[in-house]
BAZA-799244 format. One line per field, with one value per residue (C-alpha): residue number from 1; x, y, z. Coordinates in steps of 0.05 Angstrom, whole numbers, plus 5000, padded with zeros to 4 digits. Layout:
% residues N
i = [NUM/...]
u = [X/...]
v = [Y/...]
w = [Z/...]
This chain:
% residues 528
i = [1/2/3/4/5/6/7/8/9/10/11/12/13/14/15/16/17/18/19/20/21/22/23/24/25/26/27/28/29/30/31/32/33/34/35/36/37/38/39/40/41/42/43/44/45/46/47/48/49/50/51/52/53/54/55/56/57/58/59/60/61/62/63/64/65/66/67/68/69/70/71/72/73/74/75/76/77/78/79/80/81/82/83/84/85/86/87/88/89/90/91/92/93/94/95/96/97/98/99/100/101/102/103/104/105/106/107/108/109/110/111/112/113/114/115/116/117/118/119/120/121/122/123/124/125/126/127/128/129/130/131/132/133/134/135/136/137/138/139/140/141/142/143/144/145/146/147/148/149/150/151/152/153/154/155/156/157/158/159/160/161/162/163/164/165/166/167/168/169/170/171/172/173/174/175/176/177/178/179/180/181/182/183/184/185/186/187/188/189/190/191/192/193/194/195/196/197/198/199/200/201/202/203/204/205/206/207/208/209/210/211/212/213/214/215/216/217/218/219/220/221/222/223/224/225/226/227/228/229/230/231/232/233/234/235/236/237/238/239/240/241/242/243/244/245/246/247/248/249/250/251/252/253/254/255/256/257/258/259/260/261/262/263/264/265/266/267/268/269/270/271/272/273/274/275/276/277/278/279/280/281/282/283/284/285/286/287/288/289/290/291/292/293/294/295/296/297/298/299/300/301/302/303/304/305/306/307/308/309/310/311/312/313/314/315/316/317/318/319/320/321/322/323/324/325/326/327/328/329/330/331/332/333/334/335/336/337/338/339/340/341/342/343/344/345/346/347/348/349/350/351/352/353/354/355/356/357/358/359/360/361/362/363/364/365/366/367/368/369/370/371/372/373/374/375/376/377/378/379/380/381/382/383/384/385/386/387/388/389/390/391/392/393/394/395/396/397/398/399/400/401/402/403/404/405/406/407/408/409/410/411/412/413/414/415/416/417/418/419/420/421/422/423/424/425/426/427/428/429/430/431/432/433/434/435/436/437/438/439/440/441/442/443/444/445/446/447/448/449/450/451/452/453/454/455/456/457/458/459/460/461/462/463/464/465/466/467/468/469/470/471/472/473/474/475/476/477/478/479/480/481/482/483/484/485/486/487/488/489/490/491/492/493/494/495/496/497/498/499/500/501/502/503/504/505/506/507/508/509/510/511/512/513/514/515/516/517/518/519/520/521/522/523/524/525/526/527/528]
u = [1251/1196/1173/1103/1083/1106/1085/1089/1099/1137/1103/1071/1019/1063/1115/1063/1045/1122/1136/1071/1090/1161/1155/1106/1160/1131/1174/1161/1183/1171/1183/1181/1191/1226/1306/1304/1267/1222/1236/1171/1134/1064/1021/1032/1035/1001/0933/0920/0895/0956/0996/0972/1000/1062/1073/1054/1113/1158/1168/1120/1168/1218/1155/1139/1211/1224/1158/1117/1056/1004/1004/0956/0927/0942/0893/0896/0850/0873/0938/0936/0928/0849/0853/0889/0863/0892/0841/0879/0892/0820/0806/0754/0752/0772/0768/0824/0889/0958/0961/0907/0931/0964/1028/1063/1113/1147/1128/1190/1219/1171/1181/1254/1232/1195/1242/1299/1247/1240/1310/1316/1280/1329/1284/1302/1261/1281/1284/1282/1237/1170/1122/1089/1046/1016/0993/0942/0956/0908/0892/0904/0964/1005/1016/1081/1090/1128/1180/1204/1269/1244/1253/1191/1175/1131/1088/1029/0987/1013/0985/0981/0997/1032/0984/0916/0949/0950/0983/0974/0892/0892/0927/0871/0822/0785/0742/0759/0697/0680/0698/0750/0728/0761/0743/0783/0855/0907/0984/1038/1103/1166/1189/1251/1238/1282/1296/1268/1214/1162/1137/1155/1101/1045/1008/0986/0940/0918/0849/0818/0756/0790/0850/0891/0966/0989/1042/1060/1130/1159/1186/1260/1275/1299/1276/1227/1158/1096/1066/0992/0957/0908/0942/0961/0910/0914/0861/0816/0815/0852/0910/0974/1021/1061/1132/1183/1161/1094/1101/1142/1086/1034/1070/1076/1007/0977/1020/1054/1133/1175/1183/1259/1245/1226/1288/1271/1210/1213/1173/1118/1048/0978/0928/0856/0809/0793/0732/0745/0740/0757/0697/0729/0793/0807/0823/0847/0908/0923/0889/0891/0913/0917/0904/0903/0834/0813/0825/0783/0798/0847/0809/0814/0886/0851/0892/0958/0931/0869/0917/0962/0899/0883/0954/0936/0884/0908/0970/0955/0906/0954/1001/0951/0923/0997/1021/0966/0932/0870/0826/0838/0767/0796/0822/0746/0738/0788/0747/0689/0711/0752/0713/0649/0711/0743/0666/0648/0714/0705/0633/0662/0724/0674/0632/0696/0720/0650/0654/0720/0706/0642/0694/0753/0698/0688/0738/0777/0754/0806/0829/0801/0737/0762/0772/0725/0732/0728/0784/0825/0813/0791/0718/0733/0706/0672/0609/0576/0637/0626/0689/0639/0626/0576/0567/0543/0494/0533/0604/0646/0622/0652/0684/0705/0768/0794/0804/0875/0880/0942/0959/1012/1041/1021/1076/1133/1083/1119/1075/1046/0988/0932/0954/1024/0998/0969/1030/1058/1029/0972/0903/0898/0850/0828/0799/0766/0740/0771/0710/0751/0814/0792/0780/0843/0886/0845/0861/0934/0934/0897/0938/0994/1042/0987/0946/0971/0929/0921/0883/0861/0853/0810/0807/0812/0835/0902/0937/0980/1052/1088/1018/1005/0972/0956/0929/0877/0900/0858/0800/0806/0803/0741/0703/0726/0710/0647/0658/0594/0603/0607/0671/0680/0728/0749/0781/0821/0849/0912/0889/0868/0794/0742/0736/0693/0657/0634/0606/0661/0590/0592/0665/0641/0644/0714/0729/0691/0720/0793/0779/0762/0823/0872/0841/0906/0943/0969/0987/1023/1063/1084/1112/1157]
v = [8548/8495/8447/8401/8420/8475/8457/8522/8503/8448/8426/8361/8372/8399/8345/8283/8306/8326/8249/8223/8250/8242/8166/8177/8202/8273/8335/8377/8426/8451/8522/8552/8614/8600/8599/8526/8483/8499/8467/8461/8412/8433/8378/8318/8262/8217/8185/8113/8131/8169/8121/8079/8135/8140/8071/8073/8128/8075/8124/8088/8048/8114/8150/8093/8082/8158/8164/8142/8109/8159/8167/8159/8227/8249/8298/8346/8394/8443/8417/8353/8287/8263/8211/8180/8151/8110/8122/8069/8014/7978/8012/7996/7954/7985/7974/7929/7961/7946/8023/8007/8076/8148/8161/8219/8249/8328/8358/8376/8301/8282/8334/8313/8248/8261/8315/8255/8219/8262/8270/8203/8220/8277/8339/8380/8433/8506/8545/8623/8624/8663/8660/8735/8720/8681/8685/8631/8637/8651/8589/8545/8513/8530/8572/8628/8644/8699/8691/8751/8749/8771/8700/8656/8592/8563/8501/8460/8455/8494/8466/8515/8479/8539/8543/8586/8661/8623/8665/8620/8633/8705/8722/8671/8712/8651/8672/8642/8637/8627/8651/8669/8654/8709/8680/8614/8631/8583/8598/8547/8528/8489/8483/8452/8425/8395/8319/8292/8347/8300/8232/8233/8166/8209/8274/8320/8369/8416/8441/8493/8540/8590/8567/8504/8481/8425/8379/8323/8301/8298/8232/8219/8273/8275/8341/8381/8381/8403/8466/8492/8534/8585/8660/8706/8766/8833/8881/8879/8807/8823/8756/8779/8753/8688/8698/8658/8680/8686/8603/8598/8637/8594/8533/8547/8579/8524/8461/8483/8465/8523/8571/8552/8488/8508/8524/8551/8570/8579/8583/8615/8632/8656/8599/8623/8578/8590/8551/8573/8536/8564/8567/8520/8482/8493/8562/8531/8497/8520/8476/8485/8438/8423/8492/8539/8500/8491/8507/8478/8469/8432/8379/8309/8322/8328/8381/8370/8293/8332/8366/8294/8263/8324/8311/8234/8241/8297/8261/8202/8247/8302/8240/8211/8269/8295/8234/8227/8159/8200/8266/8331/8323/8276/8338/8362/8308/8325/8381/8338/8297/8336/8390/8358/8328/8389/8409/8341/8358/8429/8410/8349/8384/8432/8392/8361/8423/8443/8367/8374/8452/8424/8366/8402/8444/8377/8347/8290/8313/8325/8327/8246/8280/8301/8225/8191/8136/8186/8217/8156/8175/8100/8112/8177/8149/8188/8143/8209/8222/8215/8159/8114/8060/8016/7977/7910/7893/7881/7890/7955/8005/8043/8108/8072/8058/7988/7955/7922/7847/7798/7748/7709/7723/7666/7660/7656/7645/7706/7739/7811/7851/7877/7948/7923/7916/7984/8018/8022/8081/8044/8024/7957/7887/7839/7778/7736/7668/7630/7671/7737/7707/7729/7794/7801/7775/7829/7885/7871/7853/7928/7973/7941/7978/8028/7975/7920/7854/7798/7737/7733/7647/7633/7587/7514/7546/7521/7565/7553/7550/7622/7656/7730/7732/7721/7666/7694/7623/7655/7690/7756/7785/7744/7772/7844/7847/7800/7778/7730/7667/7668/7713/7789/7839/7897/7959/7998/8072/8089/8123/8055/8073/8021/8046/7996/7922/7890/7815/7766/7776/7845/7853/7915/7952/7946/7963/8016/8046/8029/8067/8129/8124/8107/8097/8138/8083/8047/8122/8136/8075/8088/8146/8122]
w = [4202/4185/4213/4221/4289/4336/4405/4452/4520/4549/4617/4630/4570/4512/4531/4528/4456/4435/4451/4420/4354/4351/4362/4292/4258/4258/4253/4318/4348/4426/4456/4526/4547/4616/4609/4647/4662/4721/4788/4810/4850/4834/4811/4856/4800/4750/4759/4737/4665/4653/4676/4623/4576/4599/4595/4517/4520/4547/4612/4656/4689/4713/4738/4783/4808/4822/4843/4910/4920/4953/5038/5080/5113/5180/5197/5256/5302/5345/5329/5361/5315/5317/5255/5199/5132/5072/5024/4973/5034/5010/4941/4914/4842/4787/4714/4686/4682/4716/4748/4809/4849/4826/4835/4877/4835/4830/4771/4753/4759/4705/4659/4669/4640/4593/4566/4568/4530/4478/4466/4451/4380/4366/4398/4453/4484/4461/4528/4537/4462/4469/4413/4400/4351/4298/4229/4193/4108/4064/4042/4101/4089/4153/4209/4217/4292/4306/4367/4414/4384/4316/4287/4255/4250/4199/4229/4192/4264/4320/4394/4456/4516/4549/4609/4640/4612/4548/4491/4436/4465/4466/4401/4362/4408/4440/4494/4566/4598/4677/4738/4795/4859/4896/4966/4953/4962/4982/4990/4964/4949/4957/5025/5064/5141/5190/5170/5241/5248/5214/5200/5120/5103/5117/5081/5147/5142/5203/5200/5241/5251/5202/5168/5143/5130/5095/5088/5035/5024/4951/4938/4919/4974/5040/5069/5011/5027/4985/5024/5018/5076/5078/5070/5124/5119/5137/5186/5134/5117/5051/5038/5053/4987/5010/5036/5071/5142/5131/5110/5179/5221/5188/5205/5275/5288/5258/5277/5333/5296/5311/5258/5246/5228/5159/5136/5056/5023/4944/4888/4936/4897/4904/4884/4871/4852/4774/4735/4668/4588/4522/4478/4423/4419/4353/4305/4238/4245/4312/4377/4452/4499/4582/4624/4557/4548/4613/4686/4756/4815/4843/4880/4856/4819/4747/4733/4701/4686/4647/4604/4593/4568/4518/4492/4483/4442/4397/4380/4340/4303/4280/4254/4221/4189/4174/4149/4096/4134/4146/4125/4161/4188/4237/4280/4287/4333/4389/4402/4402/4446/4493/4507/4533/4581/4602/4618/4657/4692/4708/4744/4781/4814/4835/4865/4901/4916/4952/4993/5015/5040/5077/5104/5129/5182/5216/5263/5225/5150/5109/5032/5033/5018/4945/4927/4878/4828/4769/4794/4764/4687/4675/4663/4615/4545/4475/4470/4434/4393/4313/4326/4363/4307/4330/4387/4415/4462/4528/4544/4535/4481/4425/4452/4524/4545/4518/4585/4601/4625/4637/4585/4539/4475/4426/4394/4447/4520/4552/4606/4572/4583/4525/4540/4520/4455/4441/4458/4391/4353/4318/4310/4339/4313/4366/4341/4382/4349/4291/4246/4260/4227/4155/4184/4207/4144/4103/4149/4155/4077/4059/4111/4121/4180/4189/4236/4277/4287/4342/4348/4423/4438/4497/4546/4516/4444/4415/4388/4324/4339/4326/4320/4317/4379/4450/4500/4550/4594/4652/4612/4634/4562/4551/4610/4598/4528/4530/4452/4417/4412/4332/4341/4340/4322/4358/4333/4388/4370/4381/4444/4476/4463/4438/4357/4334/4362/4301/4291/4247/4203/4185/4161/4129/4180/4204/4137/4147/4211/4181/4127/4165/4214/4157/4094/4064/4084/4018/3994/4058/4055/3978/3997/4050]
């Protein structure tokens, strides 16, 4: 068996990039080694930035609808009620994008999408297939994993998304360095309580002197709950594993709900905090991906949405690469860019981690503390990354994320948004200014399908009828982008970050920067 790209591991990570490269046209292939799919709740759901890639996925849409917005926070002392907080009832500005808040969601109800995603491109996870080892040729060329069952599979790149006790990791030998805080131990799982034994619009969380319990509900249910506490412990302080009873004697120690009101407990687990990074991302043609590359603490919710963005930016660059429309050197800058991420991320849910601690000792602090704009994956951006080509004075830079804004299609007046037009797999052209048109016509001229172009009119500009294009009516564009006044083109990656801002006066450097994200293009195209 053959195939471009063997993915191993099919949660939330290895299923963003399985869809990502199947929409390219790419030959993939994606392995687990569970038998079915996991029923998990785990992570609690998307944040705003990866929102934004789901709805370049086309899924966006059925993760909002089977998905809630997030609750405010009852929190409780002694267990009696002492104060509530919405920390999203006045949030505070953020950069332009139509996903202002997360989303709860059960982990497993998005992988169910995504996986019914995927599917739509002919590719269907292969369940109950371990990989057991993995052998780089000679010269390069590709990648034969070996599978449990004595079968191989030869790949051109093979990704590891398949979690912290990475395999893929440990058979290429990559350190993973850090720690395990042994004295930060939590207890979870999946738990059913009586329908009327709680409000369901709010996330409670009891706090004590010496131990915790929480509550979240999972959307789309009427009775399953999210569970976290701190562990049962023995005479010598030691946690006691998590078991059914255990979650019911928690529950009513520390709430005061009788035991039987919990009526089942599964998929019960042992978290310990873990603040750990693989030394590189990349061995040859095999990469890492989501927690095989990195794992931190669970404050903040970086976790699973981390691992979503990793996927995001590796994609486009394996098609490109794969498909001829750009040098392999292009895949020696997701590990320039991702890893000084994973590290930013590693030292901020730490430092969350350590505020919320410090909160839940006081008397009304609660899991609020973990919040922070970062948290929201909007500001994330590779200004140092060998990508970032040039840059203007004011405005967003290369390497940021290409903000979002409302505004019409030129050619029909349709309602759209900017983002709209990055979702198809492609570097994108923004024009701005009748001096970027001949800009444009060249770049669509040299590359053809490989880039897509659009004039953006302003405010007072008339745009031709059944122009390429769209009308920024209320200026929103304008003031995120801040463009000169003698026009300016914009190159935006297929990852919605800024690739390029260059004056309608150097046109040599969009040329440039085209060139280096598809400067195969013409070949590409010839052969179909």
């Amino acid at each position: 068996m053959t195939t471009d790209v063997l993915i191993v591991g099919a949660g939330p990570t290895g299923l963003t990039l399985a869809c990502d490269l199947a929409r390219r046209g790419i030959a993939v292939r994606i392995i687990d080694k569970s038998a079915v799919p996991p029923p998990s709740s785990r992570a609690k759901g998307p944040n705003p930035r990866s929102l934004e890639v789901l709805a370049s996925l086309g899924v966006a849409d059925e993760v909002l609808a089977s998905g809630a917005p997030p609750l405010p926070m009852r929190k409780y002392r002694d267990r009696l009620p002492v104060s509530d907080f919405d920390p999203y009832a006045d949030p505070a500005p953020m950069p332009a994008t139509a996903f202002d808040w997360p989303r709860l969601i059960a982990q497993w109800r998005l992988e169910e999408i995504l996986r019914d995603r995927l599917a739509k491109d002919g590719v269907r996870v292969g369940l109950g297939t371990e990989l057991v080892g993995l052998d780089q040729d000679g010269d390069g060329a590709e990648v034969t994993a070996t599978l449990s069952d004595g079968r191989s599979v030869a790949a051109r790149y093979v990704v590891g998304c398949d979690g912290a006790h990475s395999p893929v990791r440990k058979l290429l030998g990559i350190p993973f360095t850090g720690e395990t805080q042994a004295d930060q131990v939590m207890v979870c799982g999946d738990v059913e309580i009586d329908e009327d034994a709680l409000d369901r619009g709010i996330w409670h969380q009891w706090f004590d002197a010496t131990a915790a319990v929480m509550l979240c509900p999972v959307p789309g249910t009427r009775t399953s709950w999210w569970f976290q506490a701190g562990p049962e412990r023995d005479g010598a302080g030691v946690p006691r594993p998590p078991t059914e009873e255990g979650f019911r004697r928690l529950l009513t120690r520390h709430t005061g709900l009788p035991g039987e009101a919990l009526r089942r407990a599964t998929l019960l687990s042992t978290y310990r905090v873990n603040v750990r990074m693989a030394e590189r991302f990349r061995d040859g043609r095999v990469l890492l991906a989501g927690d095989s590359a990195h794992v931190h603490p669970i404050a903040g919710g970086m976790g699973m949405n981390t691992g979503i963005q990793d996927a995001f930016n590796l994609g486009w660059k394996l098609a490109h690469v794969l498909t001829g429309l750009a040098a392999p050197a292009l895949l020696d800058t997701y590990e320039e860019e991702r890893l000084p991420v994973a590290a930013w991320t590693l030292d901020f849910t730490s430092e969350r981690l350590a505020e919320t601690m410090a909160a839940i000792r006081r008397p009304g602090g609660g899991l609020d503390a973990a919040s922070a704009p970062e948290a929201s994956g909007l500001s994330t951006g590779y200004r140092w990354s060998s990508l970032a080509g040039g840059t203007p004075e004011s405005g967003p830079r290369a390497g940021d994320r290409a903000p979002d804004a409302p505004c019409r299609s030129a050619a029909t007046g349709a309602p759209t948004r900017l983002h709209h037009l990055f979702a198809e797999p492609h570097p994108t052209l923004l024009g701005f200014g009748p001096e970027s048109e001949p800009i444009l016509r060249e770049a669509a001229g040299t590359h053809g399908a490989a880039v897509r172009v659009h004039r953006v009119y302003g405010p007072g500009e008339a745009a031709p009828a059944g122009a390429a294009g769209v009308v920024d009516a209320e200026g929103r564009i304008h003031a995120a982008y801040e463009p000169g006044a003698a026009g300016t083109v914009v190159v935006v990656r297929p990852d919605h970050h800024l690739g390029t801002v260059a004056p309608a006066s150097a046109p040599e450097r969009v040329r440039a920067y085209l060139a280096l994200l598809c400067g195969g293009a013409q070949a590409a195209l010839a052969r179909g």
